[in-house]
C-alpha positions as CSV (number, residue, x, y, z in Angstrom):
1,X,20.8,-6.4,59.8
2,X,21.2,-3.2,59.2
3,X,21.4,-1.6,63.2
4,X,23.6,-4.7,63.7
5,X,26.0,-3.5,61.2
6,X,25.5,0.5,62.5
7,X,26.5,-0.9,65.5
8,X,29.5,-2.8,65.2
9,X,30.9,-0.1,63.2
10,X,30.1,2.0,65.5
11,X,32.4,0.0,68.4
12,X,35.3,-0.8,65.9
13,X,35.7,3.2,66.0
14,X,35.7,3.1,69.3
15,X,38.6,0.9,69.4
16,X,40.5,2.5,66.6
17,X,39.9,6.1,68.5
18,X,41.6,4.7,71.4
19,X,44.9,3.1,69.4
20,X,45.0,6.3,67.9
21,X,44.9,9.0,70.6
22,X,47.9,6.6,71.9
23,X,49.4,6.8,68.7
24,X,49.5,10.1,68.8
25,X,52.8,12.8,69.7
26,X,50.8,15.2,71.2
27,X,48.0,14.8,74.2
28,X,45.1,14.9,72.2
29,X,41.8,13.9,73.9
30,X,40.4,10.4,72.9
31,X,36.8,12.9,72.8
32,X,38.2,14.7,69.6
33,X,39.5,11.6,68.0
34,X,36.4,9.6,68.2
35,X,34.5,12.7,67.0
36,X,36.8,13.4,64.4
37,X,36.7,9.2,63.6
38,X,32.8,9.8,63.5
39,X,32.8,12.4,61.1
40,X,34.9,10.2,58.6
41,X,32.8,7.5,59.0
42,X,30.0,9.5,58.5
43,X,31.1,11.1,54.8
44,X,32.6,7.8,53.8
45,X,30.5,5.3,54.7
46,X,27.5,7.8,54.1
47,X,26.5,6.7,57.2
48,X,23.1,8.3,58.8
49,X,22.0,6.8,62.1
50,X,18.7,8.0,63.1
51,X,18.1,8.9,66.5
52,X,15.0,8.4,68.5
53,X,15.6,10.8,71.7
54,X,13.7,8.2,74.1
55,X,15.2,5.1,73.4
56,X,18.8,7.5,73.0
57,X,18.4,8.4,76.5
58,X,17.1,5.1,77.6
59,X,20.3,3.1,76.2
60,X,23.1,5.8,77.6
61,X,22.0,7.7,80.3
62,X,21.0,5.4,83.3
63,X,24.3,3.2,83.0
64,X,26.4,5.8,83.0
65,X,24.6,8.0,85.6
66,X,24.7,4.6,87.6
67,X,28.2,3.8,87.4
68,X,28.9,7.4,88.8
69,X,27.0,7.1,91.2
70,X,28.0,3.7,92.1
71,X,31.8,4.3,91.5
72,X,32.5,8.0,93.3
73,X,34.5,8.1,96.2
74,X,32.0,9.0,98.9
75,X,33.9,9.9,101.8
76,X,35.9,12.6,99.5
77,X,32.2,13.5,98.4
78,X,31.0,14.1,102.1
79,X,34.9,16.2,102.8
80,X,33.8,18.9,99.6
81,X,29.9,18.4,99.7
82,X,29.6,22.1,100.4
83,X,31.7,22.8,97.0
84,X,29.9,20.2,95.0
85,X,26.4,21.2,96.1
86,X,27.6,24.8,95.0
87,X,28.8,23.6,91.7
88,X,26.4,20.9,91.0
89,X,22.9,23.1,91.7
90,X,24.0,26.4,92.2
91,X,25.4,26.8,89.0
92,X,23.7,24.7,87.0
93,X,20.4,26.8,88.4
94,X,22.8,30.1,87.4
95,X,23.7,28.5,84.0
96,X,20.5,27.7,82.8
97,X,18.8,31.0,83.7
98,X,21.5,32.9,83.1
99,X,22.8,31.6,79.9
100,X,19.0,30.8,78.9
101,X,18.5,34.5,78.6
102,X,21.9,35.1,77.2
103,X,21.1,33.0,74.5
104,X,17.5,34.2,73.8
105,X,18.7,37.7,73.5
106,X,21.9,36.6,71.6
107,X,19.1,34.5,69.4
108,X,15.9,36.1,69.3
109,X,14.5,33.5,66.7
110,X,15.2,30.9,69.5
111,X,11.9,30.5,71.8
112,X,12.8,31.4,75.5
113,X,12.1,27.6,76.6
114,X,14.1,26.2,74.0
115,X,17.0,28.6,74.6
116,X,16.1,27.6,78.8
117,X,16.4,23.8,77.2
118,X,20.1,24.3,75.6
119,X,21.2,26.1,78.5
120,X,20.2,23.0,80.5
121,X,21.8,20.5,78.5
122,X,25.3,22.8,78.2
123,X,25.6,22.8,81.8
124,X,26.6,19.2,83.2
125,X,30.3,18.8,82.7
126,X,32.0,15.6,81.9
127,X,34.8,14.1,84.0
128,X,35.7,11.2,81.6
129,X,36.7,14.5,78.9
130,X,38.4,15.9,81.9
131,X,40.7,12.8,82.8
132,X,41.2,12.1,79.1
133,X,42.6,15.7,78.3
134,X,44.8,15.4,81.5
135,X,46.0,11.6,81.0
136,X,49.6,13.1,80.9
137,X,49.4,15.7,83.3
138,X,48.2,14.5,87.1
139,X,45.1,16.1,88.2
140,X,45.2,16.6,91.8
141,X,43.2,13.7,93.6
142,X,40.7,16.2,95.5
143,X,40.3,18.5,92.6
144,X,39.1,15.4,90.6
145,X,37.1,14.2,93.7
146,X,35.1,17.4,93.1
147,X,34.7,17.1,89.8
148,X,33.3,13.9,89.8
149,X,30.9,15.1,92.6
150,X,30.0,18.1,90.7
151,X,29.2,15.8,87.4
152,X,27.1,13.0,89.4
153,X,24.5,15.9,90.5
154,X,25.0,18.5,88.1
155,X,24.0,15.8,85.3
156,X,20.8,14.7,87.0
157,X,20.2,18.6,88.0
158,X,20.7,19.7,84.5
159,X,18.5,16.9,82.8
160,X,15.7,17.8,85.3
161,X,15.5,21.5,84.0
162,X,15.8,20.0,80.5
163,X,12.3,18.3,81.3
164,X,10.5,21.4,82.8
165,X,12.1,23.5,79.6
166,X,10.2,20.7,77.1
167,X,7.7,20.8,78.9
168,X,7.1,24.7,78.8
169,X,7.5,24.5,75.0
170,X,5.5,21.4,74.2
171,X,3.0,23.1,76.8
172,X,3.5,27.0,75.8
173,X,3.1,27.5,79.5
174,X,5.2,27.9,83.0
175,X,3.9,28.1,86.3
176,X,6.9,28.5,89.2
177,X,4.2,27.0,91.8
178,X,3.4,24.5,89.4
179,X,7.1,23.2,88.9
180,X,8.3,24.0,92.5
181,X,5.9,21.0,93.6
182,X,6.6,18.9,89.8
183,X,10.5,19.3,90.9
184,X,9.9,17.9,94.3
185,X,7.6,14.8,93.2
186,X,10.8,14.5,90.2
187,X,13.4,15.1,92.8
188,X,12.2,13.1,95.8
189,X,10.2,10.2,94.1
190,X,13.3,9.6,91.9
191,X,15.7,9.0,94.6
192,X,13.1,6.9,96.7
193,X,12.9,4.4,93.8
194,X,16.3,4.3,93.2
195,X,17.2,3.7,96.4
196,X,14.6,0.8,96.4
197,X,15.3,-0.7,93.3
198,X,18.8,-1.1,94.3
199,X,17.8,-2.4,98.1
200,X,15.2,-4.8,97.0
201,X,17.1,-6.2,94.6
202,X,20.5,-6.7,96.3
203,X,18.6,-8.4,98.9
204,X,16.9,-10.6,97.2
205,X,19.9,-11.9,95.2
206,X,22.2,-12.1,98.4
207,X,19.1,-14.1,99.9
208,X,19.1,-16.5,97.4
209,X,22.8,-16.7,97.1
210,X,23.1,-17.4,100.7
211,X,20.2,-20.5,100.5
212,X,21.4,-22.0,96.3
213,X,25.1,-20.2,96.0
214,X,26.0,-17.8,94.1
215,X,26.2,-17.7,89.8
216,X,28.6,-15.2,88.8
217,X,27.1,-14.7,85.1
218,X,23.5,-14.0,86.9
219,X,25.1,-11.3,89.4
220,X,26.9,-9.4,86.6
221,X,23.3,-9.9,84.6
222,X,21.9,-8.2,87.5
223,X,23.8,-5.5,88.2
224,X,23.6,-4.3,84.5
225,X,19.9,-4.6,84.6
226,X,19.0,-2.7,88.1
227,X,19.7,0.9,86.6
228,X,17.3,0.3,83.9
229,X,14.6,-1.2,86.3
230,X,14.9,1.9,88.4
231,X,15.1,4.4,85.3
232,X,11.5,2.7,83.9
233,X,9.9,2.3,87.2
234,X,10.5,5.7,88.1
235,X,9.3,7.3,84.7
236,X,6.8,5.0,84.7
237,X,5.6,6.6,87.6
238,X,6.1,10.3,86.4
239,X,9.5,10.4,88.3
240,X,13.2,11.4,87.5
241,X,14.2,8.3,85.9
242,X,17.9,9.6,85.8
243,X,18.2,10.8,90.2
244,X,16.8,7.0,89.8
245,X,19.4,5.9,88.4
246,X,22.1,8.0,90.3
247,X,20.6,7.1,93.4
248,X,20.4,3.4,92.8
249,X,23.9,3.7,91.8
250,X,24.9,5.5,95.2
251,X,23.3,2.6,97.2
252,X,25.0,0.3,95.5
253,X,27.7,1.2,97.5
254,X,26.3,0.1,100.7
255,X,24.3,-2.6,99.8
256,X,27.6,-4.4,98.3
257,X,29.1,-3.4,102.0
258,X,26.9,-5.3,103.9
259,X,26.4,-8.1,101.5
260,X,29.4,-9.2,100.2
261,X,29.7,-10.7,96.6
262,X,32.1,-13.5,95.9
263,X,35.4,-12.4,94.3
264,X,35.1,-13.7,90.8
265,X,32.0,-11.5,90.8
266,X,33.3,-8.8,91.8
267,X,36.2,-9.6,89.6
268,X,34.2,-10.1,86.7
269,X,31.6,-7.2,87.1
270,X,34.1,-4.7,87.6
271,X,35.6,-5.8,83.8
272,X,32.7,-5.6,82.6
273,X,31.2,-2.3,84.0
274,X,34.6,-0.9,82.7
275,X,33.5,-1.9,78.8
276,X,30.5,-0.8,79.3
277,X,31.4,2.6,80.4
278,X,34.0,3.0,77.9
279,X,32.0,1.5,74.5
280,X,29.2,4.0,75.6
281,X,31.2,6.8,76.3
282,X,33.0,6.2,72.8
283,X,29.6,5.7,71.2
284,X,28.3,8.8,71.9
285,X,31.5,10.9,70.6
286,X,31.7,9.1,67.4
287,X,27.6,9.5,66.9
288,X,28.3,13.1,67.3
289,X,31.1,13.0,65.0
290,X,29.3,10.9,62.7
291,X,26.1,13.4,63.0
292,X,28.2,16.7,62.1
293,X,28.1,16.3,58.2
294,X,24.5,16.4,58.5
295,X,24.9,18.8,60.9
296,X,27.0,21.1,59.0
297,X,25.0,20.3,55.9
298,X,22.4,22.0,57.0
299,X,23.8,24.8,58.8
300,X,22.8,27.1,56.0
301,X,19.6,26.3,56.2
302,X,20.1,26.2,60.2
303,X,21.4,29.8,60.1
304,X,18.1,31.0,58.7
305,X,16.4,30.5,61.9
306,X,18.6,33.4,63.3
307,X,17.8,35.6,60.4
308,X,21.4,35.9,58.7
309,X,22.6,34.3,55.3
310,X,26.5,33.6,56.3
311,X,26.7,30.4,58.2
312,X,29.8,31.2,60.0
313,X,27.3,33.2,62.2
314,X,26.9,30.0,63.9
315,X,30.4,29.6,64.8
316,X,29.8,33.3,66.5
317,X,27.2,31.8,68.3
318,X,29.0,29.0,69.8
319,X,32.1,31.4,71.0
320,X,29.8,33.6,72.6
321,X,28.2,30.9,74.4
322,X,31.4,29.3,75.7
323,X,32.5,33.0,76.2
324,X,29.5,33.3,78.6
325,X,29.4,29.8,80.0
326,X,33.2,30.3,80.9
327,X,33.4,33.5,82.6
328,X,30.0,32.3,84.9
329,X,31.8,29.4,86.0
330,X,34.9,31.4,87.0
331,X,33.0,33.7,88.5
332,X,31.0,31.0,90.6
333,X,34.3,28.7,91.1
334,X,36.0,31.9,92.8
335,X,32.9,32.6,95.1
336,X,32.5,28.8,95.9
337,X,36.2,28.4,96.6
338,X,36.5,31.6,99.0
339,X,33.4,30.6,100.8
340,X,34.1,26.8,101.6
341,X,37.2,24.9,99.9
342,X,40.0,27.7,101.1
343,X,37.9,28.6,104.2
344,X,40.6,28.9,107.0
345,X,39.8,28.5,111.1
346,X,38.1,30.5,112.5
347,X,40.5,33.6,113.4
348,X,41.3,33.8,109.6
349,X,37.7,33.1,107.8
350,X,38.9,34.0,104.0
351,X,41.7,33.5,102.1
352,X,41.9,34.3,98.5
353,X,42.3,31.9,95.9
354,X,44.7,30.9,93.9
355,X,43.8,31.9,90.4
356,X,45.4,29.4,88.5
357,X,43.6,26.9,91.1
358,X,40.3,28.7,89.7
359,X,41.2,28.7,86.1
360,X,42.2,25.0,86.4
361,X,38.5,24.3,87.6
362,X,37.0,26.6,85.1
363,X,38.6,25.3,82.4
364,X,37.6,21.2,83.9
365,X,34.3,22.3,83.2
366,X,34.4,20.2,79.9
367,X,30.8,19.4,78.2
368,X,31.2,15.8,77.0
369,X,28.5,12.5,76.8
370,X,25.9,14.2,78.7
371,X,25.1,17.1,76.8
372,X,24.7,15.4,73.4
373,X,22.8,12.8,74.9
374,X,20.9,16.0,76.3
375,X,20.5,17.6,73.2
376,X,19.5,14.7,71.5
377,X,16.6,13.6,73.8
378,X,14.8,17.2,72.4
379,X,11.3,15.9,70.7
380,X,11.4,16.1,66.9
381,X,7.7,17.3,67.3
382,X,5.4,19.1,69.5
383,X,2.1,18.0,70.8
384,X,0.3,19.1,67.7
385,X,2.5,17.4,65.5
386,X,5.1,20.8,63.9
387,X,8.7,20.1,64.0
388,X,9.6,21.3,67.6
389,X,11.4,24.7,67.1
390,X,14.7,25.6,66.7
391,X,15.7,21.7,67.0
392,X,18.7,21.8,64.6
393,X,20.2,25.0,65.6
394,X,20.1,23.9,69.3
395,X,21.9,20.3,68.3
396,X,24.1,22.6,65.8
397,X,25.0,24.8,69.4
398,X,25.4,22.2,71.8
399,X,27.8,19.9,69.3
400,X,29.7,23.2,68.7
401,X,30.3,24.1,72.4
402,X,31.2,20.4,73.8
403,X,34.0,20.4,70.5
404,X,34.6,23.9,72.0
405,X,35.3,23.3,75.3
406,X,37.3,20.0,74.8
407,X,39.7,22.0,72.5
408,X,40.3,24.5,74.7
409,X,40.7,22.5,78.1
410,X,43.0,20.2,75.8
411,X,45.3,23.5,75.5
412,X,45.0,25.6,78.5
413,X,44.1,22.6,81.3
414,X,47.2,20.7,81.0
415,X,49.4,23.8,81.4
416,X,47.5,25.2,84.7
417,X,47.5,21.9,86.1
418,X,51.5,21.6,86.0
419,X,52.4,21.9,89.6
420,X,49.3,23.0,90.5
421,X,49.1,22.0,94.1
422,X,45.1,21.8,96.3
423,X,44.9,23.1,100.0
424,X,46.6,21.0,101.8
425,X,44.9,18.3,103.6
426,X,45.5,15.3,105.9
427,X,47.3,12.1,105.0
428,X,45.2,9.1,105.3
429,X,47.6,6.6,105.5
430,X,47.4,5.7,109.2
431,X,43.9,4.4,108.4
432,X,45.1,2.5,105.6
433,X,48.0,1.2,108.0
434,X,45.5,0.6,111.0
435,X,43.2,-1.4,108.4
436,X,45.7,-3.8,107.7
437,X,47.2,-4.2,110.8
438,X,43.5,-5.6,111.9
439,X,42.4,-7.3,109.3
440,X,46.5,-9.4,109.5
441,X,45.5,-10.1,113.1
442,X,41.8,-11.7,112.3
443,X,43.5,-13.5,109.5
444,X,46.2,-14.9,111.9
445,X,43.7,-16.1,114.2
446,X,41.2,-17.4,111.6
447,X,44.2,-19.5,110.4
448,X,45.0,-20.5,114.2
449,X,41.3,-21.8,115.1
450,X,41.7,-23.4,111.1
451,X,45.0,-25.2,111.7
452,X,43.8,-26.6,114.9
453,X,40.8,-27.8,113.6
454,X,41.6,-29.4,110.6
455,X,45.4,-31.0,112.8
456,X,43.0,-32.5,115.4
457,X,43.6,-36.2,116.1
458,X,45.5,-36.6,113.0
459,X,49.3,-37.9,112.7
460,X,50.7,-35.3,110.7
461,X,49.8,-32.5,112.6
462,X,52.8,-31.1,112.4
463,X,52.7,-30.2,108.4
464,X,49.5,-28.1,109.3
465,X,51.4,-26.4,112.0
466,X,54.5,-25.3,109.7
467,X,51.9,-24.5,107.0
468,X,50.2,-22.4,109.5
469,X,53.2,-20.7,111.0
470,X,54.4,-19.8,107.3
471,X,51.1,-17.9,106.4
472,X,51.0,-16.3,109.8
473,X,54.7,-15.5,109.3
474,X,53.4,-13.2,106.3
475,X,50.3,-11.5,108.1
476,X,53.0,-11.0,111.2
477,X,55.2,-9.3,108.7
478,X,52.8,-6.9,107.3
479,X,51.9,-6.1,111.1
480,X,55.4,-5.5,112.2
481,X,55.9,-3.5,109.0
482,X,52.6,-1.0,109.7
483,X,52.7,-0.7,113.1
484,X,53.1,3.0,113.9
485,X,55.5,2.3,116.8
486,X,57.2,-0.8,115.0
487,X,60.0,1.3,113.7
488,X,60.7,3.9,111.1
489,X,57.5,4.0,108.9
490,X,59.7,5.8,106.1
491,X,61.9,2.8,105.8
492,X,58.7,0.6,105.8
493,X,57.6,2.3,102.6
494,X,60.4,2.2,101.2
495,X,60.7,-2.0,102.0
496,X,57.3,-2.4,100.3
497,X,58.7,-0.2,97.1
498,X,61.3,-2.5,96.7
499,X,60.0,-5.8,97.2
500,X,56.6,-4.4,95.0
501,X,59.7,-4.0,92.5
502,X,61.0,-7.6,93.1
503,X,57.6,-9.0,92.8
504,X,56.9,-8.1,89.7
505,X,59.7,-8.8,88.6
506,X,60.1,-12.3,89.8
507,X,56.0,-12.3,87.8
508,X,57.5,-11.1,84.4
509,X,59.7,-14.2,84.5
510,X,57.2,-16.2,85.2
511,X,55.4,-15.7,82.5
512,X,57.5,-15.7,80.5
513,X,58.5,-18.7,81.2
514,X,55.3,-20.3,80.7
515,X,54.5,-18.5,77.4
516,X,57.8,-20.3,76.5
517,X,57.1,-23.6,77.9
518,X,53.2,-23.1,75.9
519,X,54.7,-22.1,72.9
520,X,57.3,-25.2,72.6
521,X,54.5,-27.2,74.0
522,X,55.9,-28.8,77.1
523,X,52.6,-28.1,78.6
524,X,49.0,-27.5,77.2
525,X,47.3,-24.2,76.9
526,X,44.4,-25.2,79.4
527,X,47.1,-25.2,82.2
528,X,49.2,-22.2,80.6
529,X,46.2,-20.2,80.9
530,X,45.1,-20.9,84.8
531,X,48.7,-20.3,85.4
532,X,48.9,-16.7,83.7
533,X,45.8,-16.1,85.3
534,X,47.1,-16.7,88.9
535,X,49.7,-14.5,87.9
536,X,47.6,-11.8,86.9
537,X,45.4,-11.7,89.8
538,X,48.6,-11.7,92.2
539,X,50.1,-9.0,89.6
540,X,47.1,-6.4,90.2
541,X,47.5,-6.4,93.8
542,X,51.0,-5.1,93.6
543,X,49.9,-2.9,90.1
């Protein structure tokens, strides 16, 4: 009774956090409300939710590694994948050795693997943080393509060195031959049985769908359970549970190209995948939040581990790792940048970047969901049974620089990104044009071969042919409107603007005419409801 009630108090904060960042006159990240919510609860409620790392990383990670993988826009990935690849390995490789040693000589009480071990968990960045900081300032489309990118692997790159640093400290021992070939069976076996999971089982479902129909409950079910399937099957075998998971996630992609899934699945999955990812999200921040009286609590004792009395030595700690975690990544964003994003043609090779451009990326470079749930996945005990070392003043580090960093890109990102402007690139609205000028013309002649099918031998055939000719009348429409040598496409645009304008307005009075109608009664709320929902569905297209 007790984890239910942990648990439900645990999402109400999660909704309050989000009312209240709203609420809010300033842009202040829903992150720091939820963590500032958590702490609240915490010294009210007295509230002290024990954590067991496995099942932690168990519940978060693999949904949310698999929604990012399953939701990033992969052609923008393919455009930048020189930039992300940079980003995602190269720096998280630089972080974690660099600031690994930065932090062991900053800390000598810290062991070298457990310092390696926070370094790893402090370098995956968070793009939900990101787009929360910048809700009120636009953040370029390619920029955030890259960031997204960078997140998917640098998540699953970071976690990976996480395991060898555990490992060296559970084990006391590190052998670069030894983890070369552990990294490869992690690396390659986890994205094998990813990428099986999520083939097997989309194929098996779409086979049965296509023989007994097709369940909508059962196909959300599914979906929600394949990243978990792949995550144990892949640790199970000694694997990367969480490239399992992104890589399931990545093929989902495909797999739902070639076998399609019935609307109201889609529909429906998509709503819920969206509630999953933002009541986990939220979760995590307010656990944090809810963890930092303990936290602070015991920061004296915490800041006897480093050999000094005054706890604020902590808080010295924490700037000096942002300090060093900051000027790497702007140092590695310029490099990146010069080398492939602003590379020119070929008679001009390099072109310098824009330092705002840099600073906007270096400052993106939030920690957020995945480092706590990094930090927290550190055992409470090695092999022999003592308390793993330095625990609490890793989790005390890591909390400090995700708060950290979220404070500071809340401040400084939002005024770099004001008419911050990427390298320009090409417009892809004449493939969005030439999509739906084909798919209008097989719609018109599906509805032809239709109309005379369904007209044949029957005495009213001429109702299906007006119906027919005012469908294809629409489709025609759109063609005549997209066609590239149809007319001015300028004043095409500018016909859909209006009539998107019209539409929804003509939908607002609809329903509120049925909410009036419902409300007096003149017609029962069975009908009111399909009706609003028709209205809905028709209202996202044009939203």
């Amino acid at each position: 009774m007790e984890v239910v009630s942990i648990v439900l108090i645990l999402l109400v904060a999660v909704v309050v956090s989000g009312a209240i960042s709203r609420m809010l006159p300033i842009a202040l990240p829903t992150p720091l409300v939820q963590i500032a919510l958590g702490s609240i609860i915490g010294l009210a409620a007295n509230l002290r939710v024990e954590l067991d790392p496995e099942l932690f990383l168990l519940l978060f990670l693999p949904p949310l590694l698999f929604l990012d993988g399953w939701r990033i826009p992969k052609d923008e990935l393919l455009k930048d994948v020189s930039t992300v690849f940079e980003l995602a390995l190269g720096l998280v490789l630089l972080t974690v050795i660099g600031v690994g040693f930065f932090i062991h000589w900053l800390v000598p009480a810290m062991p070298l693997a457990v310092a390696f071990a926070l370094a790893a968990v402090v370098s995956p960045t968070d793009p939900i943080a990101v787009s929360a900081i910048a809700a009120r300032v636009p953040i370029p489309k390619r920029m955030m393509h890259i960031l997204e990118g960078e997140s998917l692997l640098n998540d699953a790159s970071g976690l990976v060195c996480l395991r060898f640093a555990i490992a060296a400290a559970l084990t006391g021992s590190f052998s670069i031959g030894e983890a070369s070939l552990t990294f490869l069976w992690l690396a390659l076996g986890g994205l094998v049985i990813g990428v099986a999971v999520a083939l097997s089982v989309t194929r098996a479902k779409a086979w049965i769908s296509d023989r007994f129909g097709e369940d909508t409950g059962s196909q959300v079910l599914i979906s929600l359970l394949i990243p978990f399937a792949a995550y144990i099957l892949a640790e199970h075998l000694h694997c990367s549970g969480i490239l399992a998971a992104v890589a399931a996630g990545v093929t989902m992609t495909f797999a739902e190209i070639s076998r399609q899934a019935l609307p109201a699945t889609r529909m429906r999955r998509n709503s819920v995948w969206d509630t999953i990812q933002f009541s986990l999200n939220g979760i995590i921040f307010v656990l944090l939040g809810e963890q930092l009286p303990g936290i602070l609590a015991a920061a004296k004792q915490t800041v006897r581990l480093t050999h000094h009395a005054n706890p604020w030595w902590l808080g010295v700690y924490v700037m000096a790792i942002m300090l060093a975690l900051a000027t790497l990544r702007f140092a590695w964003v310029w490099v990146s940048f010069r080398l492939t994003l602003l590379r020119g043609r070929e008679d001009v090779p390099y072109r310098n970047p824009n330092w705002r451009l840099v600073a906007a990326m270096s400052f993106a470079g939030v920690r957020g969901a995945i480092t706590l749930a990094g930090v927290l996945t550190i055992p409470l005990t090695l092999t022999d049974g003592t308390a793993f070392p330095a625990r609490d003043l890793a989790i005390f580090l890591a909390a400090g620089v995700i708060i950290v960093s979220l404070i500071a890109a809340s401040v400084g990102l939002p005024l770099l990104l004001r008419g911050l402007t990427m390298p320009a690139e090409p417009s892809r609205q004449a493939q969005e044009d030439e999509a739906r000028v084909a798919s209008a013309q097989a719609a018109i002649k599906a509805i032809e071969r239709t109309q005379h099918r369904l007209a044949e031998g029957r005495s009213d055939a001429d109702i299906y042919a007006a119906a027919g000719a005012r469908i294809m009348d629409l489709y025609r429409e759109r063609i005549d409107s997209r066609s590239q040598h149809g007319g001015d496409t300028r004043e095409a645009r500018k016909y859909d603007q209006i009539e998107r304008d019209l539409r929804l307005a003509g939908l607002k009075a609809e329903r509120d005419e049925i909410f009036r109608m419902a409300r007096g009664r003149s017609i029962g709320s069975e009908i009111a409801q399909k009706l609003i929902r028709e209205l809905d569905l028709v209202e996202v297209r044009y939203r």
